[in-house]
Structure formats: structure tokens, C-alpha cells
C-alpha positions in Angstrom: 97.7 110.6 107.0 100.0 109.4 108.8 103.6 107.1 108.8 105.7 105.8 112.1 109.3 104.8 111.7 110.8 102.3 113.8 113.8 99.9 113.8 112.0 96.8 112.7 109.3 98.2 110.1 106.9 101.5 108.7 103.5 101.4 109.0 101.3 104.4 107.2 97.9 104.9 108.8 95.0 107.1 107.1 93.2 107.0 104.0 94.3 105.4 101.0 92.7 107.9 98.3 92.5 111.5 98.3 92.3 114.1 95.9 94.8 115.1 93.5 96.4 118.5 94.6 97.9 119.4 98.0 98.8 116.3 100.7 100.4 117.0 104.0 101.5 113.5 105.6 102.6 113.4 109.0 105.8 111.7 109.4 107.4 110.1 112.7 110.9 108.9 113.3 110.6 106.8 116.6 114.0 105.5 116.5 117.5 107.0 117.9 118.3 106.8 114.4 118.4 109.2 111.3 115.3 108.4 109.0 113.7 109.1 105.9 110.3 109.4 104.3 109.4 109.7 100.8 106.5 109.6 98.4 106.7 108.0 95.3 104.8 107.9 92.0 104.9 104.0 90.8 104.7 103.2 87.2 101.8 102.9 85.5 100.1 99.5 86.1 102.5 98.9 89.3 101.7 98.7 92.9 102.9 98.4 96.3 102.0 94.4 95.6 104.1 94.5 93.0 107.0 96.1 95.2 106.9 93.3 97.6 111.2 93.3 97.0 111.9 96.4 97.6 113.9 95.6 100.7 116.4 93.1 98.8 116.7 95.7 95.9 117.9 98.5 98.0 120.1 96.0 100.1 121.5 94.6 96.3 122.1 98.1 94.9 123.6 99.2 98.5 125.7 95.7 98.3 126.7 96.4 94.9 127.3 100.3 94.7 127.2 101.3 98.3 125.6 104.2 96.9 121.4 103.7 98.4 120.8 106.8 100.0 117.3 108.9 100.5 118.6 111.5 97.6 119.2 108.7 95.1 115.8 107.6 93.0 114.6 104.1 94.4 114.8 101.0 92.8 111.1 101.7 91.3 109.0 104.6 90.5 110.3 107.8 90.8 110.7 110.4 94.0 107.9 113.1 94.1 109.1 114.0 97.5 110.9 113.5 100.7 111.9 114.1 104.0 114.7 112.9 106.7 113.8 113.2 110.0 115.8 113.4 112.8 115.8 110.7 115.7 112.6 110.6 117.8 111.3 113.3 115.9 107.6 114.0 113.8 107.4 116.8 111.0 105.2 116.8 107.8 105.6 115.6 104.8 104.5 118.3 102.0 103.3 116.5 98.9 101.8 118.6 95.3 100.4 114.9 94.0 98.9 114.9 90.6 96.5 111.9 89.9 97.8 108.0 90.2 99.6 105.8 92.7 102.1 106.2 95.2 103.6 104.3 97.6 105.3 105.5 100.9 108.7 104.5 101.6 111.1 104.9 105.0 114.4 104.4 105.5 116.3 103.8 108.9 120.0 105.2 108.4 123.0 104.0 109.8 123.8 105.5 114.1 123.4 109.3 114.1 126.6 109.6 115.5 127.5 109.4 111.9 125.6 112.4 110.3 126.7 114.4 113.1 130.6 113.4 112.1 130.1 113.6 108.2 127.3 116.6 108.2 125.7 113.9 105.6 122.8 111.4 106.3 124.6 108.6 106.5 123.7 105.5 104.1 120.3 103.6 104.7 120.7 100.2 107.1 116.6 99.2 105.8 114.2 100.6 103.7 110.2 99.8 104.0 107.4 100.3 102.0 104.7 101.4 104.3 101.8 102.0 102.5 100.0 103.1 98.9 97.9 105.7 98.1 95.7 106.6 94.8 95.0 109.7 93.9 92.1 111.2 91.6 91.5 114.1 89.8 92.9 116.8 88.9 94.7 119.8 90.5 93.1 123.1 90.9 95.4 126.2 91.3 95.7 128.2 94.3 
């Protein structure tokens, strides 16, 4: 499992199932720009089809509250988990998934200059929905 970032889109590349339980994704900013990653559960009959707007929702609500950042839920679903990634960099992406469907999202953030002024990510410029994933079964403790 893994998802590229870079200026113009997010593409996730592996397998689109898995097993409920433990998911490491790996997740690669390839811009010179702040980025994040998440993993979100989508409502129950939803899916990434369904999402096709998720670009114009973020810019609306960014428009209208300047307020879309990686810490606030997105305009669907609801965050499981999440990562920001620094320019040019590639970490994992830790995910406890129980069983249903996700969708992972990116987001390219304003210049880094700005998170090194404000010691904040700065707001997103784009946000991408780069792939889905189901999961079965159920989770089995450690």
C-alpha cells in the first residue's frame, strides 16, 4: 500500500481490500510543499464514486470559513487517521481499520516557508482523493 503526493494530483497504489486489523500505508510527499495524508471511514453506502466533489467542497468550506485544514474532519466521512509529511519526504501511515470503506485523501498545503514562520501547517491549497479501500472482518487482539 502505497500513496504519492504531487502538486497536480494523489494516486494510491496496492491492494484495494485487506483485512480488518493493523494497515501500514506508505505515504510520499514529492512536492517542496507541506502535505497531508489521511484515512477515512466513509458512510455507510458511500464511496469514493460518490465523493467525486470532494475537491470543490474543501475549496467551498476553505472559501467560506478559511478554516480547511488536515486537523479539521473532511467534508465526508470521518478521520480514522492521519499524517503530514514534510516536503520530499516518505513515512508510514499507521492505520487500526475495523471492517468497511475508506477512502485516502491528500492535501498539498500552502509554501513551507509558511509552517516554518507560524510553527503550524499552514492551510491546504488542494485536496485529492486518491484511492478506496474495503476492509473485512474483524480485528483480532494482539
Amino acid at each position: 500500500m502505497h500513496a504519492t503526493l504531487t502538486d497536480d494530483d494523489c494516486v494510491y497504489e496496492g491492494s484495494t481490500t485487506a483485512d480488518a486489523g493493523r494497515l501500514s500505508i506508505e505515504v510520499e510527499n514529492t512536492t517542496f510543499r507541506f502535505g497531508s495524508f489521511g484515512f477515512v471511514a466513509l458512510y455507510a453506502g458511500e464511496s469514493v464514486d460518490d465523493i467525486a466533489l470532494v475537491r470543490e467542497r474543501v475549496e467551498s468550506r476553505r472559501l467560506q470559513r478559511d478554516r480547511a485544514r488536515s486537523d479539521v474532519p473532511p467534508p465526508f466521512g470521518r478521520w480514522i487517521a492521519g499524517a503530514d509529511v514534510e516536503p520530499t519526504t516518505r513515512t508510514f501511515l499507521p492505520v487500526d481499520a475495523d471492517a468497511g470503506r475508506y477512502a485516502v485523501v491528500c492535501y498539498v498545503h500552502r509554501n513551507a516557508d509558511d509552517r516554518r514562520t507560524t510553527g503550524e501547517i499552514a492551510r491546504p491549497e488542494r485536496a485529492f482523493v486518491a484511492g478506496q479501500i474495503e476492509v473485512a472482518g474483524t480485528r483480532t487482539s494482539p
